[in-house]
C-alpha positions as CSV (number, residue, x, y, z in Angstrom):
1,X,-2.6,209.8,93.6
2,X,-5.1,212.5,93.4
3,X,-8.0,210.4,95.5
4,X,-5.8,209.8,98.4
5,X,-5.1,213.4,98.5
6,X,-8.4,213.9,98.4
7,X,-9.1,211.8,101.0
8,X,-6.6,213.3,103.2
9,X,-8.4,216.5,103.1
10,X,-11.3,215.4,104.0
11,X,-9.9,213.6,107.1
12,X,-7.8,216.2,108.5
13,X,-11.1,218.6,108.1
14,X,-10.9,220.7,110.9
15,X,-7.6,218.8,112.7
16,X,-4.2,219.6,112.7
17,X,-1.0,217.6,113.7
18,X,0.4,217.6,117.6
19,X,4.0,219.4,116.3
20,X,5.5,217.1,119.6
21,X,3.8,213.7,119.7
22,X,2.7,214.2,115.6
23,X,-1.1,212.6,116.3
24,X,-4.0,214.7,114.7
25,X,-5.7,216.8,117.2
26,X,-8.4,219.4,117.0
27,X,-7.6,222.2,115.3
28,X,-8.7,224.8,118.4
29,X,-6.8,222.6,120.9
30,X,-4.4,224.4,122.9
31,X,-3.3,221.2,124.8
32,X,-2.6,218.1,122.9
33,X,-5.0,215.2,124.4
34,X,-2.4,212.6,123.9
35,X,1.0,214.0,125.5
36,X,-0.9,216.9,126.9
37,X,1.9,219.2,126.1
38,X,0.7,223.0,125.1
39,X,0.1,223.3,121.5
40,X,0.2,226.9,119.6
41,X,-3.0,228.2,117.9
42,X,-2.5,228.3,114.4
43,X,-1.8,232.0,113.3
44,X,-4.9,233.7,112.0
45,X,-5.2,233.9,108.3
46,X,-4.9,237.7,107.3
47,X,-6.6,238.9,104.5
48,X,-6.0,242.1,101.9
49,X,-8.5,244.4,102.2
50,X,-10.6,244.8,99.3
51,X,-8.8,247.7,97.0
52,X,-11.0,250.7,96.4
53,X,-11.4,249.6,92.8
54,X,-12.5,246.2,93.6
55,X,-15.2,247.5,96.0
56,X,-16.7,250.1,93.0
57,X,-16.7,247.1,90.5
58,X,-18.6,244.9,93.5
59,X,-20.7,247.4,94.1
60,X,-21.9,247.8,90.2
61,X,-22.4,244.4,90.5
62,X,-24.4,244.6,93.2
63,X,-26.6,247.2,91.7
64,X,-26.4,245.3,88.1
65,X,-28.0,242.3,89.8
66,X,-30.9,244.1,91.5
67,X,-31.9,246.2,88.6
68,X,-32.5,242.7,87.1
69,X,-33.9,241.1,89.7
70,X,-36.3,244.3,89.7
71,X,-36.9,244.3,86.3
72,X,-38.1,240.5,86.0
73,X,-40.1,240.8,88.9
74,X,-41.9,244.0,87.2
75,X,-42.5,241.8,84.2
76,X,-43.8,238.7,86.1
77,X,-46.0,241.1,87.9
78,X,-47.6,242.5,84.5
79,X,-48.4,238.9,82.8
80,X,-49.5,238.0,85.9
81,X,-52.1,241.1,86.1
82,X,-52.4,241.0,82.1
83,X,-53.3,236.9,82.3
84,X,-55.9,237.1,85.1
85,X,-57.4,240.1,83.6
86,X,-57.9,238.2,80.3
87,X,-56.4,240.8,78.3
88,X,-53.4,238.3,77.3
89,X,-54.2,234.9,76.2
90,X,-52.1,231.9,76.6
């Protein structure tokens, strides 16, 4: 069932499982609260370092979205300037 999975995730949010007594603990614990035996952090999740390609095409994107940005603001600025000077009527 898809809601009970669901579900699931939601509850164990943040917990993970005691690997001796099997009871859901705090996923920082280093000592389980229940049998109070030590409990190994979880391994650190690594990830793959952005390729040099990936980072150009972020980077147009980056600049892609701030000439925009730019641009409307340019344009609100004009009508703005063009309405309150009564040159453009609305």
């Amino acid at each position: 069932m898809k809601i009970s999975e669901d579900i699931a995730k939601v509850l164990m949010a943040g917990m993970k499982i005691c690997p001796y007594c099997k009871k859901r603990i705090n996923e920082n614990a280093t000592v389980c609260p229940y049998c109070q035996k030590n409990v190994p952090l979880p391994k650190p999740k690594f990830e793959e370092p952005k390729s040099k390609e990936e980072m150009e095409k972020d980077a147009r994107f980056d600049m892609g979205c701030t000439i925009v940005v730019a641009a409307l603001f340019i344009i609100g600025f004009a009508l703005f300037y063009l309405i309150g000077e009564g040159i453009i009527d609305l």
